[in-house]
C-alpha positions in Angstrom: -103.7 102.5 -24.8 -107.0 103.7 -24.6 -108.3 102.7 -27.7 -107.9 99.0 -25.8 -109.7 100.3 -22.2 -112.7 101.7 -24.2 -114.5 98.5 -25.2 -114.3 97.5 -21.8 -115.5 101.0 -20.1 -118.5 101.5 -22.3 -119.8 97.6 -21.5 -120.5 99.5 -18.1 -122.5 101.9 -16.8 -121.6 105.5 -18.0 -121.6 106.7 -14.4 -119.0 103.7 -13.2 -117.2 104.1 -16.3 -116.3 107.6 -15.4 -115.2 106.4 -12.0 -113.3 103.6 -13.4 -111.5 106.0 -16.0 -110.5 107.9 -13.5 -109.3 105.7 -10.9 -107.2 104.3 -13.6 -105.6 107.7 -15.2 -104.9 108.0 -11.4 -103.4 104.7 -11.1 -101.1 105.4 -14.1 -100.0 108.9 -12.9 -98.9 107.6 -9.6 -96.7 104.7 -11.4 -95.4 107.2 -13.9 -97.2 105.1 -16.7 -98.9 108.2 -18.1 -96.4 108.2 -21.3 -98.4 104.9 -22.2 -102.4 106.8 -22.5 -100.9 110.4 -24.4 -97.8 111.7 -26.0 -97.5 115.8 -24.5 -98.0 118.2 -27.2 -94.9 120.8 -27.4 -96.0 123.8 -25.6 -98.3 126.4 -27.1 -98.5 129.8 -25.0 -101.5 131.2 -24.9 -102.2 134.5 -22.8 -106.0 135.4 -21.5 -107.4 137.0 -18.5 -104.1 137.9 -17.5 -102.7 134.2 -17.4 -100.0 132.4 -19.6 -101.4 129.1 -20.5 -99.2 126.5 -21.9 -101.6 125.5 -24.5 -105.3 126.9 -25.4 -106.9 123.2 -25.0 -108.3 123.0 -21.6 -110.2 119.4 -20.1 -113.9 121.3 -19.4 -115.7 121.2 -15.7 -117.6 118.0 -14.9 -114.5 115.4 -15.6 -112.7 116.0 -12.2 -115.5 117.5 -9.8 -113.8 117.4 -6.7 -110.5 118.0 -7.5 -108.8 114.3 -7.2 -107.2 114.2 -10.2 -105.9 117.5 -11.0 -102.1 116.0 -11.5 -102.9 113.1 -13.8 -105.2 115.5 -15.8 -102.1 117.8 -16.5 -99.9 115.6 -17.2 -101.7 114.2 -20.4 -101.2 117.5 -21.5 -104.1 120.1 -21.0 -102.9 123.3 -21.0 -105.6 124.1 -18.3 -108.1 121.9 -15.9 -111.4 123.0 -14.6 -112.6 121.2 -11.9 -116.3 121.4 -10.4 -118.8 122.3 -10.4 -118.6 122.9 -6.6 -121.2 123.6 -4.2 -120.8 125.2 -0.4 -122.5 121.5 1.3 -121.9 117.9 -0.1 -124.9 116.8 -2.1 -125.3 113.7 -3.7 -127.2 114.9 -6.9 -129.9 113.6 -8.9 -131.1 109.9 -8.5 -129.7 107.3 -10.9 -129.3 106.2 -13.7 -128.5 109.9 -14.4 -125.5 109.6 -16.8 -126.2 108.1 -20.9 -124.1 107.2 -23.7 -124.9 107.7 -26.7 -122.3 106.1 -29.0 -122.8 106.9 -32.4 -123.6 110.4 -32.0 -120.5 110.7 -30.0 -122.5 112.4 -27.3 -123.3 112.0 -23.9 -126.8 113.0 -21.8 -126.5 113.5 -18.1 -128.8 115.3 -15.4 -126.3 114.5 -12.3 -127.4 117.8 -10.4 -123.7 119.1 -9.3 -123.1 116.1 -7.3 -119.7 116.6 -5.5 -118.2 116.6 -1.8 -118.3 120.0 -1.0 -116.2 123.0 -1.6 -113.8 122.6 1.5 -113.2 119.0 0.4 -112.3 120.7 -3.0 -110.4 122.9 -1.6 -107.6 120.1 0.1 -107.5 118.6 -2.7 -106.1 121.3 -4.3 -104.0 122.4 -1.7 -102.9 118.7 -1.5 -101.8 118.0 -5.5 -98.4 119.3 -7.2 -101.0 121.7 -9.5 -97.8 122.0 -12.2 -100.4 123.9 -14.8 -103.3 126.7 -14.9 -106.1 125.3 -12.6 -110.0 126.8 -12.5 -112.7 126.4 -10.2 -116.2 126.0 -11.2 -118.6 127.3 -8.6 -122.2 126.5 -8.2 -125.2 126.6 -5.8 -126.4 123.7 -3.5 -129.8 122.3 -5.2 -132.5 123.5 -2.0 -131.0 127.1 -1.9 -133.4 129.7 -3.6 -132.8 131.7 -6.5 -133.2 134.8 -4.1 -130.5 133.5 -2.2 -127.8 131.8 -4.7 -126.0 134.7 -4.4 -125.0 134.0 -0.6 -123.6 130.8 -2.3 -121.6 131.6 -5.0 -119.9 134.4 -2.8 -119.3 131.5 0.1 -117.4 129.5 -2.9 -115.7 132.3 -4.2 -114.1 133.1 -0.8 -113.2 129.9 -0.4 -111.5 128.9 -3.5 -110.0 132.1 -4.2 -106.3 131.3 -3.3 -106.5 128.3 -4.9 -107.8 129.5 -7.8 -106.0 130.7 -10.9 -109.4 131.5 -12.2 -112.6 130.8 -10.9 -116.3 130.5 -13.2 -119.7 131.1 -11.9 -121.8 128.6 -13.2 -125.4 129.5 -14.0 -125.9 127.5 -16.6 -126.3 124.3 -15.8 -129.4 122.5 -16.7 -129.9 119.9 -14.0 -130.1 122.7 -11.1 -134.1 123.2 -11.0 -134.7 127.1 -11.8 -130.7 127.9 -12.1 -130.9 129.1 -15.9 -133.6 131.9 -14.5 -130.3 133.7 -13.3 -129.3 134.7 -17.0 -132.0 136.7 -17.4 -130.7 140.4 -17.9 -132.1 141.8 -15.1 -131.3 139.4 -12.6 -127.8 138.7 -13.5 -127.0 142.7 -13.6 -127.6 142.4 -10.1 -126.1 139.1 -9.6 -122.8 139.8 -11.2 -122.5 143.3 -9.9 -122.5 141.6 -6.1 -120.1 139.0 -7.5 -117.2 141.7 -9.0 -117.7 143.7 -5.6 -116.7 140.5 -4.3 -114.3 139.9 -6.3 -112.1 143.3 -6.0 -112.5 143.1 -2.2 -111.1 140.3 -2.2 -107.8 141.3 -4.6 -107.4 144.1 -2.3 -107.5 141.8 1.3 -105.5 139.3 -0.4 -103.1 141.4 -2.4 -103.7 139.3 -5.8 -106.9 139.3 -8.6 -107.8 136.1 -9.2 -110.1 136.4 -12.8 -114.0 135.7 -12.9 -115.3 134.1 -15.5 -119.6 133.1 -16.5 -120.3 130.0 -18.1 -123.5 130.5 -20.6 -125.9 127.9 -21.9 -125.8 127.7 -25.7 -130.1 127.7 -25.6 -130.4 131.9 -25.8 -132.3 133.4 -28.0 -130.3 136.2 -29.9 -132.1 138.9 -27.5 -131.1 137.4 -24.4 -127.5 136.5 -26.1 -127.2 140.2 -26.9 -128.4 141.3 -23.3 -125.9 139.5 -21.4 -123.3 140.7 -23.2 -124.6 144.3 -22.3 -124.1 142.9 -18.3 -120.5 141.6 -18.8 -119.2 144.1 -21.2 -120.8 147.2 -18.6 -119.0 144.9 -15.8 -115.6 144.5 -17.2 -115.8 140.7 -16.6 -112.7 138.7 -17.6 -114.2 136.2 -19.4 -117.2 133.6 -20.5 -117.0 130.3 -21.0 -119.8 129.5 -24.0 -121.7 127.1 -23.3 -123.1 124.3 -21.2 -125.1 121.4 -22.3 -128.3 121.7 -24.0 -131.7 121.1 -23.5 -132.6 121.0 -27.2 -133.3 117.8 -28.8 -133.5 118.0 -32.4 -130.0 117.0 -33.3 -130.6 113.7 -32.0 -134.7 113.6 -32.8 -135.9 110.1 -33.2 -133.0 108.4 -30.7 -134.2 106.2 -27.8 -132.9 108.2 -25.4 -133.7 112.0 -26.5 -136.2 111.9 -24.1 -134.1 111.5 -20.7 -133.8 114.5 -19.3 -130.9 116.2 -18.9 -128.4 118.2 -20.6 -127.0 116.9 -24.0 -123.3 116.8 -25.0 -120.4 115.6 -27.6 -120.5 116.0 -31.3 -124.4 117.1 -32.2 -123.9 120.4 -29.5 -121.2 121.6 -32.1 -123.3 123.9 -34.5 -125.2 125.2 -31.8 -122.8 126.2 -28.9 -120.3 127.1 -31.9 -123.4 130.1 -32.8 -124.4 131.3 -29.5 -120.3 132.0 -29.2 -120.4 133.6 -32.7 -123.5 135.4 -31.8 -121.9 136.1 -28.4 -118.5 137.7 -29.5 -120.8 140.0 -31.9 -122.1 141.9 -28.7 -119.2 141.2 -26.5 -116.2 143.8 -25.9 -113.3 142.9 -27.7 -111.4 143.1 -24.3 -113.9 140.0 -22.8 -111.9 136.6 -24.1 -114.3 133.6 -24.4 -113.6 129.9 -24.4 -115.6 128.0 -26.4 -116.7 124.7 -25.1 -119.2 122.2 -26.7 -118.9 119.4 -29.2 -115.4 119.3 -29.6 -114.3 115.9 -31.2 -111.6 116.7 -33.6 -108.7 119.5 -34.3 -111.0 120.7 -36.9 -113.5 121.5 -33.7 -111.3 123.6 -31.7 -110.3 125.8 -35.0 -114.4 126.3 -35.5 -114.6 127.6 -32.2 -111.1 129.9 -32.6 -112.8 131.1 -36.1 -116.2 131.9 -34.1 -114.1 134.3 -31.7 -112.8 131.7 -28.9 -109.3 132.6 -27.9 -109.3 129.4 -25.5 -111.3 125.9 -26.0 -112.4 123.2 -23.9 -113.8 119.5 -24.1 -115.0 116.4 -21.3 -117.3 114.6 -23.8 -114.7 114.0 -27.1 -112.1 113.2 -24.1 -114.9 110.5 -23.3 -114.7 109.1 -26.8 -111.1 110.1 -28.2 -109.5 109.9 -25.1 -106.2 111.8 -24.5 -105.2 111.9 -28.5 -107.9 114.5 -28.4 -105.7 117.0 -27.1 -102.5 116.9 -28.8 -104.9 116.5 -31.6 -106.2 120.1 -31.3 -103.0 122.2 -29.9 -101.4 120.7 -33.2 -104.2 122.4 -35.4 -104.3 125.5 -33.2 -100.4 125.4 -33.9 -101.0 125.4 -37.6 -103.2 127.8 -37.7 -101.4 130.5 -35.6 -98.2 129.4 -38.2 -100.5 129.9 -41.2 -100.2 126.2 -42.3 -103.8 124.2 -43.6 
């Protein structure tokens, strides 16, 4: 079924098309028509950060960013959804066009700025859906608070989404948030994520349950700044990382009309990169720490390159944009075949 929408989506803007897609996933939830876009793959528990997933293949932040269509999302059979990334005030983001196809690299480059309605808008929409599945919350800053002060707004979020939340990641990765990567820098973050798990246990105790923290980490570190991070999370006892975000790099698609939008570049060509900063990132990273590895994910093949690299969990948004739901029974099957010892 979607093999036959696609034509139609990519004639439009990439922005609209998203939209679109959406609006008619939602469409075909609601009617009970979601058997026509993807067959469920048999469950596949997976167990990390304390939660029972059904299946390691989770649908990455960015596809659902306010929370509208955490149902339908689940029911094509993720075995998680992250929605976001959220911000304490509505903003609308960077101008457009922000948002670019880029067909036969299977990838995708967008500079949308965490555009989204808010986290209490987020939050009813979460209280509001049937949320049958394992549902994160990405959390960011609003685009005019300072560096010096991001931390008063990722602990607003935190606070809000926490009972919501079966996990919740701290995005400081993004690269369409003016001076946000500066937070990854060893120093800063030591700080930064010590305020965050203070936060955190306070809140387990008030509320009587932990919810788990994850980071999400850009795939453009350097092996120093790779191995200093993992110094800050493994001294923290985080729960997790998610590696990586889009990337800033360009070489992969040199010589393409559109390598020079700005903006962060995903799909297929991220693959080898975010596949070795997770590599290079469960090298320095306690044992104890389970990543998910996110970032060019496009076939089974993918998600068993980032299980081999150390992930214990994977995620995609941009093969979902060309595969469509396939894509994900695609990947639990090879997961199952490799955890049965079958090629």
């Amino acid at each position: 079924m979607y093999s036959l929408a696609r034509p139609f989506l990519f004639r439009l803007d990439a922005e609209r098309a998203h939209a679109l897609g959406l609006a008619g996933l939602q469409a075909a939830y609601r009617s009970g028509l979601n058997p026509l876009f993807a067959v469920k793959p048999k469950p596949l528990p997976t167990k990390a950060f304390g939660i029972e997933f059904p299946n390691p293949v989770g649908c990455a932040a960015g596809l659902d960013k306010n929370g509208e269509h955490i149902d339908a999302l689940l029911a094509l059979g993720f075995g998680f959804v992250e929605i976001g990334t959220v911000t304490p005030r509505p903003q609308a983001g960077n101008p457009k066009p922000r948002m670019f196809r880029l067909p036969d690299e299977m990838a995708v480059i967008n500079r949308l700025g965490f555009n989204n309605k808010g986290v209490d808008a987020l939050v009813r929409n979460v209280e509001r859906s049937r949320r049958q599945g394992i549902v994160g919350i990405n959390i960011g800053r609003n685009k005019d608070t300072p560096n010096e002060k991001a931390i008063d707004d990722y602990l607003y979020c935190l606070e809000r989404v926490y009972d919501v939340a079966d996990y919740v990641t701290i995005n400081i990765s993004s690269p369409n948030t003016q001076g946000l990567r500066d937070l990854q820098g060893e120093e800063a973050l030591r700080v930064f994520i010590h305020e965050l798990r203070t936060a955190q246990e306070d809140l387990a105790n008030v509320r009587g349950h932990r919810v788990p923290m994850l980071v999400k980490i850009a795939p453009d570190l350097s092996e120093s700044e790779i191995e200093g991070i993992a110094k800050v999370f493994n001294d923290a006892k985080l729960d997790g990382v998610i590696a990586g975000n889009t990337t800033v790099e360009r070489g992969m698609i040199a010589g393409h009309p559109l390598a020079a939008q700005v903006g962060g570049l995903s799909g297929k060509p991220l693959f080898d990169k975010s596949t070795h900063t997770l590599r290079r990132l469960r090298l320095h990273l306690d044992d104890r720490i389970p990543i998910i590895g996110v970032g060019g994910i496009s076939e089974g093949a993918d998600a068993l390159g980032k299980l081999s690299a150390g992930a214990q969990l994977v995620q995609f948004y941009t093969g979902f944009i060309y595969r469509g739901p396939e894509l994900i029974g695609e990947c639990v099957d090879a997961m199952r075949r490799r955890r049965l010892g079958q090629s």
